[in-house]
C-alpha positions in Angstrom: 0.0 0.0 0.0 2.5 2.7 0.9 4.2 2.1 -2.5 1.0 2.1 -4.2 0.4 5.7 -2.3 3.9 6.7 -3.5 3.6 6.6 -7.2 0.2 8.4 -7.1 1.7 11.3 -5.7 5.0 10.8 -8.3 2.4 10.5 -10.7 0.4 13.8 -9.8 3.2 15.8 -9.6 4.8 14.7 -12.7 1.4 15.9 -14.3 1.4 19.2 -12.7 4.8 19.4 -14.0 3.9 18.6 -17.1 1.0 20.8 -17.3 2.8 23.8 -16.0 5.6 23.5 -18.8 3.3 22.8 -21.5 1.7 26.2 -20.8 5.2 27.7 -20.7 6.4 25.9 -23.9 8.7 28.4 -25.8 9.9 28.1 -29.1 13.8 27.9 -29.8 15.6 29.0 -32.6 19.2 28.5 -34.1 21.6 31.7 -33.9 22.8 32.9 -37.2 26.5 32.4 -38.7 28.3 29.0 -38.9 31.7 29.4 -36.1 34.3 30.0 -37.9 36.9 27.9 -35.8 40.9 28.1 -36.2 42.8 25.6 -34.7 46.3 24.4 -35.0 45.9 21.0 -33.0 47.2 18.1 -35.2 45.4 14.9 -35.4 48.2 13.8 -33.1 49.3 16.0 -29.9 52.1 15.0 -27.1 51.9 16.0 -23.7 52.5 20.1 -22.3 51.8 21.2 -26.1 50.1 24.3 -26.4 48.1 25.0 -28.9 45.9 28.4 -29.6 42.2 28.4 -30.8 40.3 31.2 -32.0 36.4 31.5 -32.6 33.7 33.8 -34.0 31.0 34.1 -36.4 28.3 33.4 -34.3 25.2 35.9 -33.8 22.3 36.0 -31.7 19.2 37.8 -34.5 18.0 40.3 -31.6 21.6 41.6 -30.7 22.4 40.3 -27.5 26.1 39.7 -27.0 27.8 35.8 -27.8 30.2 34.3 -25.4 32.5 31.1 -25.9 33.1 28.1 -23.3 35.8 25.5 -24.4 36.1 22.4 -23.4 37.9 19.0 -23.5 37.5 15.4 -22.6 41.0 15.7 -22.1 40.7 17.4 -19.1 37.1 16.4 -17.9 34.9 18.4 -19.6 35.6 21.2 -17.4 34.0 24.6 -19.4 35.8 27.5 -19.6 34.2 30.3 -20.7 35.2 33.5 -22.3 33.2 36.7 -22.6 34.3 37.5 -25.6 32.6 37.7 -29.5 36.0 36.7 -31.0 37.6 34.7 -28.4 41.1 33.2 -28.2 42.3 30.2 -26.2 45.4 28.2 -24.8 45.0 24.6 -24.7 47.5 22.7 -23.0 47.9 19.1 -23.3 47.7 17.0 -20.6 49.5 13.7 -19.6 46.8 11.4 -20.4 46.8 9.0 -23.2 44.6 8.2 -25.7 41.7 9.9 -28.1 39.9 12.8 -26.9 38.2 15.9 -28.1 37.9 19.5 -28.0 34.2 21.3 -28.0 33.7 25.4 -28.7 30.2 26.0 -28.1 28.7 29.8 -28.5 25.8 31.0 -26.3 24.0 33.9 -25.9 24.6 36.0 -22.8 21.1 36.8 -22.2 19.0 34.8 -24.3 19.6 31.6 -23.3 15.6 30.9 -23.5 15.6 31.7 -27.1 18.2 30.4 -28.7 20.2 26.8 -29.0 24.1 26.7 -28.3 26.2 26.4 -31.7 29.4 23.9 -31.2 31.9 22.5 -33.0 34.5 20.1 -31.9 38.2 18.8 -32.8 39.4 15.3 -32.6 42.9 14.5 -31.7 44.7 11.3 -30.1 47.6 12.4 -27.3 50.4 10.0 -27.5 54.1 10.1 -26.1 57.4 8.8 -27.4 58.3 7.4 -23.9 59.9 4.0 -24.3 58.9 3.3 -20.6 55.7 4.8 -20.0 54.7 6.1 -23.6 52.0 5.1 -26.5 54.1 2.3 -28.3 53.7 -0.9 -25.7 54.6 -4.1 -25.7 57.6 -4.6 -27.9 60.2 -7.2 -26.5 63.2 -6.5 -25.7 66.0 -8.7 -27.7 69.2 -8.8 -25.4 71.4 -9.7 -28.5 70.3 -6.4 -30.4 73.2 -3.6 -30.4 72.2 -0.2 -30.5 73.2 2.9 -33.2 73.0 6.2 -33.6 71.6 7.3 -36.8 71.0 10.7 -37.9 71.1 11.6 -33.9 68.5 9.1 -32.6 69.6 5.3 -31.5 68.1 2.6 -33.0 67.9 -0.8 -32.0 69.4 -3.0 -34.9 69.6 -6.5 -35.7 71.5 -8.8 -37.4 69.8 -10.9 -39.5 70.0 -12.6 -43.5 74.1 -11.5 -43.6 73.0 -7.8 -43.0 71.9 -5.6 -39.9 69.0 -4.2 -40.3 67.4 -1.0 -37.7 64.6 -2.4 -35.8 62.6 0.8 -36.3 61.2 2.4 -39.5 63.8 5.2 -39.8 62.6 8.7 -38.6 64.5 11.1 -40.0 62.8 14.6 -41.3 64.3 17.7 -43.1 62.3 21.0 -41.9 62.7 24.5 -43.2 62.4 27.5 -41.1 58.9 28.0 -40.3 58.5 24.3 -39.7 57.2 22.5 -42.9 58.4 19.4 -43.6 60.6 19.2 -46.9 62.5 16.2 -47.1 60.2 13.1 -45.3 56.8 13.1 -43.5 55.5 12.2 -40.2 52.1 10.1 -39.7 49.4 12.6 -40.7 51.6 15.5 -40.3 51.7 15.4 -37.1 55.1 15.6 -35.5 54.4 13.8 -32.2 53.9 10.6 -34.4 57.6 10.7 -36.2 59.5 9.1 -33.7 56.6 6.7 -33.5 55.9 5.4 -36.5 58.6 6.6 -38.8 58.9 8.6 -41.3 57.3 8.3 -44.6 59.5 9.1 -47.4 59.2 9.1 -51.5 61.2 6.7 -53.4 63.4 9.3 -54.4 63.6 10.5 -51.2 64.1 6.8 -49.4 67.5 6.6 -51.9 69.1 9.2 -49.8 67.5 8.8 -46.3 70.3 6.6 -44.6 73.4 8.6 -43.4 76.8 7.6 -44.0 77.6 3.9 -43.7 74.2 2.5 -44.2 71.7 2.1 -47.2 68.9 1.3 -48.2 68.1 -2.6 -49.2 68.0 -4.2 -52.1 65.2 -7.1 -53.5 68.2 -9.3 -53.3 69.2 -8.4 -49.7 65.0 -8.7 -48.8 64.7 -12.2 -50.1 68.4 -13.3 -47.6 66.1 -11.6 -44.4 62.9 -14.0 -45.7 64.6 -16.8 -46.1 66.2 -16.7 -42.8 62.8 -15.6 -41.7 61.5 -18.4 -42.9 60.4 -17.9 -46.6 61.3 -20.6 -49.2 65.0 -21.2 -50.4 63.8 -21.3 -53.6 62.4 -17.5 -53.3 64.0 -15.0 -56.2 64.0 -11.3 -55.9 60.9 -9.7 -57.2 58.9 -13.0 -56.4 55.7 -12.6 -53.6 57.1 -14.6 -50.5 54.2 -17.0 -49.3 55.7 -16.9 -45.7 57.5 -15.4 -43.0 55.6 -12.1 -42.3 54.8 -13.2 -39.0 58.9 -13.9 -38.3 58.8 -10.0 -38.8 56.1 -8.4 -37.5 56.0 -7.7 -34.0 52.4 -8.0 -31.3 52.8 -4.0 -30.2 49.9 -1.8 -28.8 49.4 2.0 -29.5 47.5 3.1 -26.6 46.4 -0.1 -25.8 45.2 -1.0 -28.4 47.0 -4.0 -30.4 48.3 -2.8 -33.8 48.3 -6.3 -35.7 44.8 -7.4 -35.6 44.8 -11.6 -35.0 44.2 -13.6 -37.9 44.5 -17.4 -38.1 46.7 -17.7 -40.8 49.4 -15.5 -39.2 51.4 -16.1 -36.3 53.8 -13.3 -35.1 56.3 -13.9 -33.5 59.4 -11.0 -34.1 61.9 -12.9 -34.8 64.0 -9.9 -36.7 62.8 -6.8 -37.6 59.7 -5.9 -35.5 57.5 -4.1 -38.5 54.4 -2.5 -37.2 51.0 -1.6 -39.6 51.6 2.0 -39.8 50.4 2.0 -43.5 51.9 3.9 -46.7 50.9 8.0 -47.7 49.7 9.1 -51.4 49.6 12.4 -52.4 47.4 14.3 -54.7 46.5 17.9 -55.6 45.6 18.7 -51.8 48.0 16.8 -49.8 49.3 14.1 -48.8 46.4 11.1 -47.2 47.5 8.2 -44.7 46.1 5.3 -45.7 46.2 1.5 -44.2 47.4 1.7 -40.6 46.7 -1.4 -38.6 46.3 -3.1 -42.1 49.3 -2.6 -43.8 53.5 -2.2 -43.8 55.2 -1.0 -46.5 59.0 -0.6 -46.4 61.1 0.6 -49.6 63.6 -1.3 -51.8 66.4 0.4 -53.3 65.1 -1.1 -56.5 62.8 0.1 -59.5 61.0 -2.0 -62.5 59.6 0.0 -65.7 60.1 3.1 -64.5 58.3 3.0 -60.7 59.9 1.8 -57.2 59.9 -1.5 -55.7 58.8 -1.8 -52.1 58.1 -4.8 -49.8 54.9 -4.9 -48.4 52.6 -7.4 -45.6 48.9 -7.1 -45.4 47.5 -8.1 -42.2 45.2 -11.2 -42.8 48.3 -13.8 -43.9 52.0 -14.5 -43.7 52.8 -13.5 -47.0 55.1 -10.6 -48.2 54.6 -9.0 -51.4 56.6 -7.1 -54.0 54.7 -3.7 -54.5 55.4 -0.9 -57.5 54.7 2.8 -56.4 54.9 6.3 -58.4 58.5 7.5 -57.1 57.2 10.7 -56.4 53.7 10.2 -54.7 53.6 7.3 -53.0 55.4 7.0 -49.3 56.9 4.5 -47.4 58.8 3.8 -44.5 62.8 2.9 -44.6 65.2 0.7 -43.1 68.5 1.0 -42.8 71.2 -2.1 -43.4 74.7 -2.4 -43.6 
């Protein structure tokens, strides 16, 4: 009985409630102008980068004055706001991992009644190059590697197939003086990601990456590293291998999550040169795209045939690796080093 009692008196109120708003019902309308938003985060931020944002555009049709609050998951969602009709703002990055987002909304100072708040938000992924707490996990460590320095950053290498071979994709980039990126790329041009996954270089530019001393393989120096991978002895350069991808991929996580997706048919186990899925980059007449992370490694040769370069390449669902051909000029891949 007394819960009985309980939701008739829930009940009645919710209808006086009801009632009460329904006589009160306002109409809402949109505020004119899409936000015109400038941002310089990258699609990949480290943390304690700053990075300023700017907003305006946005009008409320009877006059009353616009504000800004800004926001981030990053950071709890905790609103800022500025009282300001073209506001600017200094976002600093936290130490938290992962993929987050940044909101501007714009809201009318007095009108709140009236009018709906306009947002707009920017998605970015902090990560950190950290080889003890940072986004690349997992990766074993091989007690018989040596270490070198190559164009100022050490590398891991290995020795394997009568050469040694860097563990890493190579990350070396050429900036000019305002910062743009001339010789190499990082992972959507975003520079917390070079030392991460590599750098993406042209064919033409892959011929000239490795400093002094090293170079860049050959089909013929590939198909020694597969057949001490485990590839057939009777494998020719310029031939598809039908095995040993999974001798050189390695099991890493980016963030957590696991790069290599399992598949049956593949069984990693890096034995030699610890190749992650970071993809391959085309460019066209806007830029250039990334294209085929957690699916795909491609990794240059030093060769050409008819004209385009030759690059190695493993595809994610089986143990194969293929022979690839590429425009010299707009396709990138990573590089390795051997000597």
């Amino acid at each position: 009985m007394k819960f009985k009692s309980y939701f008739i008196v829930v009940a009645s109120f919710f209808a006086l409630v009801f009632s009460s708003c329904k006589k009160e019902e306002k109409t809402m309308a949109y505020m004119d102008g899409p936000m015109n938003l400038k941002c310089e985060i990258p699609s990949f931020v480290t943390p304690g980068d700053r990075y300023e944002i700017k907003a305006d555009g946005v009008t409320a049709p009877d006059g009353t004055a616009v504000a800004y609050y800004f926001s981030s998951t990053a950071t709890g969602s905790k609103k800022d706001t500025v009282m300001s009709s073209s506001p600017t703002y200094v976002f600093e990055v936290p130490d938290t991992l992962g993929s987050f987002s940044f909101t501007v909304s714009a809201f009318p100072v007095e009108s709140s009644d009236k009018y709906y708040v306009t947002t707009a938000s920017i998605y970015f992924d902090i990560v950190k190059d950290d080889p003890e707490n940072g986004s690349l996990t997992d990766i074993p460590a091989h007690e018989d590697d040596m270490i070198y320095t190559l164009h100022g950053r050490n590398y891991n290498v290995c020795s394997k197939g009568g050469n040694e071979w860097i563990r890493a994709n190579l990350s070396y980039i050429e900036r000019d003086a305002a910062g743009k990126e001339v010789f190499g790329r990082s992972f959507a041009g975003s520079p917390a990601m070079q030392n991460l996954f590599g750098a993406f270089y042209t064919w033409e530019e892959a011929q000239k990456a490795c400093p002094e001393g090293w170079r860049l393989p050959s089909e013929s120096d590939w198909v020694n590293l597969l057949k001490a991978s485990g590839a057939p002895d009777s494998l020719k350069p310029f031939q598809d291998s039908p095995s040993g991808a999974g001798s050189l991929m390695v099991k890493a996580r980016f963030n957590g999550e696991l790069l290599w997706l399992y598949y049956r048919g593949v069984n990693i186990t890096d034995k030699s040169i610890s190749v992650l899925p970071v993809g391959y980059a085309v460019q066209d007449n806007v830029g250039w795209t990334y294209i085929g992370s957690q699916a795909y490694a491609a990794i240059w040769t030093s060769d050409e045939y008819e004209g385009k370069g030759v690059y190695r390449y493993i595809y994610k669902e089986n143990d194969n690796v293929y022979v690839g051909t590429a425009d010299k000029s707009t396709f990138a891949a990573s590089v390795r080093c051997i000597r």
